[in-house]
C-alpha positions in Angstrom: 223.3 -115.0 -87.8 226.8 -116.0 -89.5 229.4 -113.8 -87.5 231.6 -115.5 -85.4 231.3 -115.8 -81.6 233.9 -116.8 -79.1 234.2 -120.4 -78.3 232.5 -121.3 -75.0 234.6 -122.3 -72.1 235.4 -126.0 -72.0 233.7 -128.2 -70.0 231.7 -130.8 -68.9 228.6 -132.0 -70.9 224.7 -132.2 -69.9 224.8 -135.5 -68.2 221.2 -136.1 -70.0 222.4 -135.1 -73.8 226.4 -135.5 -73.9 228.7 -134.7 -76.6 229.5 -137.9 -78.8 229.7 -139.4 -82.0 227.5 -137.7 -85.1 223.9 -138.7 -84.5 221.1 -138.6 -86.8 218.8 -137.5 -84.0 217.9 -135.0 -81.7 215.4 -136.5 -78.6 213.5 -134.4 -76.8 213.7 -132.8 -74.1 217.0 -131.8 -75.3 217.0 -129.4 -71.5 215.0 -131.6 -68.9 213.9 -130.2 -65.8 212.5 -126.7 -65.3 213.7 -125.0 -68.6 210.8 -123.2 -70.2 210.4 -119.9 -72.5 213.6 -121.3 -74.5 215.3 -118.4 -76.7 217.6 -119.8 -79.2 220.4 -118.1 -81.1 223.3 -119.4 -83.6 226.2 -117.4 -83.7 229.0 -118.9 -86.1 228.5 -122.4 -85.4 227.5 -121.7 -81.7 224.0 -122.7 -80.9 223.0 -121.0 -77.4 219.6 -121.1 -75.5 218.4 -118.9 -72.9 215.3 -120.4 -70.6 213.4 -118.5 -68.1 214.5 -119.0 -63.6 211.6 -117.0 -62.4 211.9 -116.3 -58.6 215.6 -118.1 -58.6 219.3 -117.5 -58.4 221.4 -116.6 -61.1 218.8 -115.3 -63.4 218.5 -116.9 -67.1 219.8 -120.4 -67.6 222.2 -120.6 -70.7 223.6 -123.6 -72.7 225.8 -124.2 -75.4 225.8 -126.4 -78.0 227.6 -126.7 -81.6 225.3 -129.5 -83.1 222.0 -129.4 -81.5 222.5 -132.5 -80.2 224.8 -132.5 -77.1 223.6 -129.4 -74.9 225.9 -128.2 -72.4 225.5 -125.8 -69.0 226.9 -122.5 -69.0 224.8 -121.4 -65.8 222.9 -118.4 -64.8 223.8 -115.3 -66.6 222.4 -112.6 -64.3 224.1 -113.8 -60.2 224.6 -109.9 -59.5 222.6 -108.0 -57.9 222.9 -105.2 -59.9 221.6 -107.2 -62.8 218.9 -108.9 -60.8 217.6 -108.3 -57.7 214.8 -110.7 -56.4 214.1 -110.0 -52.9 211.2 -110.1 -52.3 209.6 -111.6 -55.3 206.0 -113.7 -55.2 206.3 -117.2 -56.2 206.2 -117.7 -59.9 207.3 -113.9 -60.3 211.1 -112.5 -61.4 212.6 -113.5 -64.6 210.6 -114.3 -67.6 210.5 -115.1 -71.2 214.2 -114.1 -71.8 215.4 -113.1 -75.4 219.5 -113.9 -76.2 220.5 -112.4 -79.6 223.8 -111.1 -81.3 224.7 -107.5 -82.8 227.8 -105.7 -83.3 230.1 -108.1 -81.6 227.7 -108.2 -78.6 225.3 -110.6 -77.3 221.9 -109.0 -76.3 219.9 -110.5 -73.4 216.5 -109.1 -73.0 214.3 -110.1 -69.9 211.2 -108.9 -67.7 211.8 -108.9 -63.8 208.2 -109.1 -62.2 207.8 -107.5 -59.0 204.1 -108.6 -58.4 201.0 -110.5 -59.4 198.2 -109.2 -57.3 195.1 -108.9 -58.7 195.3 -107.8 -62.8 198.5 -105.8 -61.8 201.7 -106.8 -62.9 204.5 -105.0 -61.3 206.6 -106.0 -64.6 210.1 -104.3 -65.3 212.0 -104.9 -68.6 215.8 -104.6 -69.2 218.8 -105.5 -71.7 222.7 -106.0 -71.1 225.3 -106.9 -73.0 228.5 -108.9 -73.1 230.9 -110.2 -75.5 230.6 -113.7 -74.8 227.8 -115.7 -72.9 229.6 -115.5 -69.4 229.9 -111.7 -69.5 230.9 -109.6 -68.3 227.3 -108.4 -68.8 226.8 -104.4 -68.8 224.5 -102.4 -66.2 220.7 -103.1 -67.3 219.3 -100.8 -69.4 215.6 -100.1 -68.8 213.0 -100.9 -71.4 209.0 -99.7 -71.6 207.2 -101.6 -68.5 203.8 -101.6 -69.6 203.8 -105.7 -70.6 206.4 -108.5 -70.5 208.4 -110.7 -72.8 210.1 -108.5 -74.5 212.6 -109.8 -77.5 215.1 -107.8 -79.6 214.9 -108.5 -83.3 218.3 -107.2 -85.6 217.4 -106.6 -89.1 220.7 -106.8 -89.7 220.7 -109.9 -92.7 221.4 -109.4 -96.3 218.2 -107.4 -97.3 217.9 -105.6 -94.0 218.6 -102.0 -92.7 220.7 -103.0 -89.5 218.1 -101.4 -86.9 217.1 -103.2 -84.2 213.5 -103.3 -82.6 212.1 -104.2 -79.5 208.8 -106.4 -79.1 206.9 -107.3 -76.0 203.2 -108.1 -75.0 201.3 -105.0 -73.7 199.2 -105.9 -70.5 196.3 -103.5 -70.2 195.3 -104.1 -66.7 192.3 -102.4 -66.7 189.1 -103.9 -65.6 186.7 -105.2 -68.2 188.9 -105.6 -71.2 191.5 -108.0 -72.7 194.7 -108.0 -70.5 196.9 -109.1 -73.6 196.5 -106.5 -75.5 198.6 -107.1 -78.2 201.7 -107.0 -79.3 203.6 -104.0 -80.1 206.8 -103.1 -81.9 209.4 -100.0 -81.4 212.3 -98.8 -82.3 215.8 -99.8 -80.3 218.2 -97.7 -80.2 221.7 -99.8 -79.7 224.2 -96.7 -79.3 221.6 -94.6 -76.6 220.7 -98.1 -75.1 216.6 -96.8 -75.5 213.6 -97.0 -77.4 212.8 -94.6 -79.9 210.1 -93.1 -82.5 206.8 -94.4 -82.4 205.2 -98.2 -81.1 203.6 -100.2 -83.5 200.5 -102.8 -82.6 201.3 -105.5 -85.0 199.7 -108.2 -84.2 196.1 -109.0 -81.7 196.6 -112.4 -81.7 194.2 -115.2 -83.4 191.4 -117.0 -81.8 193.0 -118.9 -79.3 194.0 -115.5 -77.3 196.7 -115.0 -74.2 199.0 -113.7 -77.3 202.5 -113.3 -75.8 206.2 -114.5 -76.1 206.8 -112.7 -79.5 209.8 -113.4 -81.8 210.9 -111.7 -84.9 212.4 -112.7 -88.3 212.8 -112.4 -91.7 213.3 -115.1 -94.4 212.6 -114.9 -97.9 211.6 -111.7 -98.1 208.8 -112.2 -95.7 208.7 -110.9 -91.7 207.7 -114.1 -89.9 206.2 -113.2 -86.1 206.5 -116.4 -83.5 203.9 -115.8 -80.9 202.6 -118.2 -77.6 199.0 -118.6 -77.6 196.2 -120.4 -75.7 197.7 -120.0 -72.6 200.6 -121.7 -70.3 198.7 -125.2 -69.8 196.9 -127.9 -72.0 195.8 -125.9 -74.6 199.0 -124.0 -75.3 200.3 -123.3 -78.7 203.1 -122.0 -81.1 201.3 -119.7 -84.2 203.1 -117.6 -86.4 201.7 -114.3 -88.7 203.6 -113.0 -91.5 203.8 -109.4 -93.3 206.2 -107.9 -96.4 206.3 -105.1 -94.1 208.0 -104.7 -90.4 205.0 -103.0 -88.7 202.1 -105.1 -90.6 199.5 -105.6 -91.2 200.4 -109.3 -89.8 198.9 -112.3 -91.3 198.0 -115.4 -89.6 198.7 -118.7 -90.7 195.6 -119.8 -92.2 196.3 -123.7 -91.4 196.7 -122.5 -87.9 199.0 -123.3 -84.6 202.4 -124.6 -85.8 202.6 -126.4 -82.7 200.3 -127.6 -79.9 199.3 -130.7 -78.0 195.9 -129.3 -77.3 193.2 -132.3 -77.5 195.9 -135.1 -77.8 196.3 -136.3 -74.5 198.1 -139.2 -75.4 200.8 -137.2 -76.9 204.4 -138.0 -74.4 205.0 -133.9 -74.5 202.4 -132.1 -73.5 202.0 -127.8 -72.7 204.0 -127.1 -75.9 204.8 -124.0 -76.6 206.6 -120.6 -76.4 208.9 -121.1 -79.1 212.2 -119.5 -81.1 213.1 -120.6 -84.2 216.9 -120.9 -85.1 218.7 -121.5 -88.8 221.8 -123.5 -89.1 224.7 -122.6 -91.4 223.5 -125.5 -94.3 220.1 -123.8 -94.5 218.0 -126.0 -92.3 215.4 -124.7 -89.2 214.6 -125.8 -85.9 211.7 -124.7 -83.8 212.9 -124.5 -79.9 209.5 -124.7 -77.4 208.6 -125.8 -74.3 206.6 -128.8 -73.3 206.1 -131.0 -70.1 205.6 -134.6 -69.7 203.0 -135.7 -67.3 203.1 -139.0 -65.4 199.4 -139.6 -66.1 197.3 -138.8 -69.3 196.9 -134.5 -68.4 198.7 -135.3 -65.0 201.0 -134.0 -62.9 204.3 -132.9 -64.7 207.2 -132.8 -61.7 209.9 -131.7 -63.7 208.1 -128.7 -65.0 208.1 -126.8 -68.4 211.0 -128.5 -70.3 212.8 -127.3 -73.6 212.6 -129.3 -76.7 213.6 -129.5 -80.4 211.7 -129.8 -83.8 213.3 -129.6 -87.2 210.9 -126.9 -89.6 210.5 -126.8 -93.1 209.1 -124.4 -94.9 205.9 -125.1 -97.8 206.2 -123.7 -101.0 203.9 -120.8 -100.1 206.1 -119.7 -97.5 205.3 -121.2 -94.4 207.1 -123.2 -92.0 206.0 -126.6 -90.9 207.2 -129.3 -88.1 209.1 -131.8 -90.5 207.5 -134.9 -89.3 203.9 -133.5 -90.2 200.9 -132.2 -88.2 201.2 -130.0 -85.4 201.7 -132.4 -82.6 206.0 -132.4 -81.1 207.6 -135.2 -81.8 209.9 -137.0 -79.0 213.0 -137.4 -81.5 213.6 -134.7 -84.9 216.4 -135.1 -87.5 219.7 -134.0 -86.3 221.1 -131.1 -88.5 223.3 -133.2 -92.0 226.4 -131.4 -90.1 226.2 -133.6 -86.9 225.0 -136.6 -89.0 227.4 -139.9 -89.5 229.3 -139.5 -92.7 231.0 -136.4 -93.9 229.0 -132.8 -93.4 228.1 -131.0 -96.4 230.7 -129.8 -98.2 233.4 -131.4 -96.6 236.7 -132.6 -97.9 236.6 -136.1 -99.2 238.9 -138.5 -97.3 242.3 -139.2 -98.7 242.7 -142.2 -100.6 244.4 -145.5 -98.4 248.0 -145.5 -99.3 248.5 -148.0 -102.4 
């Protein structure tokens, strides 16, 4: 996305990444502390991420950041109760996997409220508002299909695209005997009606490693490139990605398999990684946002919960993208974008000559 966003309100800094100085790293976790599911989105030179609050108050945890370096807190997005109501939600229920994107002058947040977890049953209902900037005002929820969770909007709105915008999320087939993730599947969204329309697509089944949820959309070089969370939410959890020419598929999997995971590396520092988003940044460089937690033994306990962290991507020369560094495994510090870098950013001015 290159279209300008408002500025966010001034104020103070994330106390464990402040603003400062170019850097020529990003260390992870760039959101400590109970910030999982991140969705990241560039607007102009506005970075944003959303992370998912589950059973607390205000819904969906935003910051801001213009280098990907120095994160700072907007709060909660949704602290109405017409846009979130959580009485009476279980433990580990309400607000997950949020989606924040940006579409005719409007950011998009897309989130699933779940009302229970009893049994297979999932009491799961989906919405999207809107607002102009990241502290609203945010518009009445609009209801979205409720048979799954973690829905995400994707905009085909780039250069090559047709500027329709579709909705993905993870079916949940409750049913006994079967696979509960289902898939996931792809529809129409209508931005003027605020609805769904024409038929749902099942794009993707997932690879071996199963739980297939947390789907993102985007398309790069021709190609659309679909982000998914595998393996499940512990040890074993994983970022993969498929690819088609086509929006509704067939979707290929990465034959070199998870772009991220700490699965069988118990020594790694970050640990659950996971759930990502990837992000572009106006010189043409990517960064894969995911969660991870860092446990105080080897496959310990992790107090401070699914945490959001940062690695740079590049992309192979058949078309896939990679972590940076190599392998699979995240990293605890990634290259900082050139832009927030000591020495001049791309394309800048030179400095003026001294004075003779």
């Amino acid at each position: 996305m290159t279209a300008a966003a408002p500025t966010a309100a001034a104020g103070a800094t994330d106390a464990a990444h402040p603003a400062g100085p170019p850097t020529t790293t990003i260390r992870n976790p760039v959101l400590p502390g109970f910030h999982p599911d991140p969705s990241i989105l560039r607007v102009g030179g506005d970075y944003y991420i959303a992370t998912s609050t589950f059973e607390w108050l205000p819904g969906v945890t935003l910051h801001h950041s213009t280098d990907l370096v120095g994160w700072r807190p907007l709060g909660g997005a949704l602290g109405e109760t017409r846009l979130l109501d959580l009485v009476g939600a279980p433990d580990s229920g309400g607000v997950w996997a949020p989606c924040l994107s940006w579409t005719d002058g409007l950011f998009h947040l897309v989130y699933s409220d779940v009302k229970s977890l009893a049994g297979a049953y999932k009491d799961v209902h989906n919405y999207v508002v809107t607002a102009p900037t990241p502290q609203g005002p945010w518009s009445d929820p609009a209801p979205l299909p409720g048979h799954g969770f973690d829905p995400s909007l994707f905009h085909d709105d780039g250069p090559d695209g047709d500027g329709r915008s579709w909705l993905l999320w993870l079916e949940w087939d409750h049913r006994p005997g079967g696979n509960p993730f289902s898939g996931i599947l792809l529809q129409e969204y209508d931005r003027a009606a605020r609805r769904v329309t024409g038929p749902v697509h099942r794009i993707f089944a997932g690879t071996e490693l199963g739980c297939t949820e947390g789907p993102h959309l985007y398309r790069h070089d021709g190609w659309y490139y679909l982000l998914t969370a595998e393996g499940g939410t512990s040890w074993g959890h994983a970022v993969t990605v498929a690819r088609s020419r086509s929006l509704a598929g067939p979707y290929e999997a990465d034959p070199a398999g998870p772009l991220l995971t700490s699965a069988g590396r118990p020594e790694l520092a970050l640990q659950k990684a996971g759930h990502g988003s990837l992000v572009e940044t106006p010189d043409g460089e990517w960064y894969l946002a995911h969660l991870a937690s860092r446990p105080l033994t080897p496959l310990g306990a992790c107090v401070l919960g699914r945490e959001t962290a940062l690695q740079r991507i590049t992309w192979t020369a058949g078309g896939w993208p990679r972590l940076a560094h190599g392998g699979s495994a995240p990293a605890l510090e990634t290259p900082a974008p050139r832009a927030a870098r000591p020495g001049p950013a791309p394309g800048a001015a030179p400095a003026p000559a001294p004075a003779p």
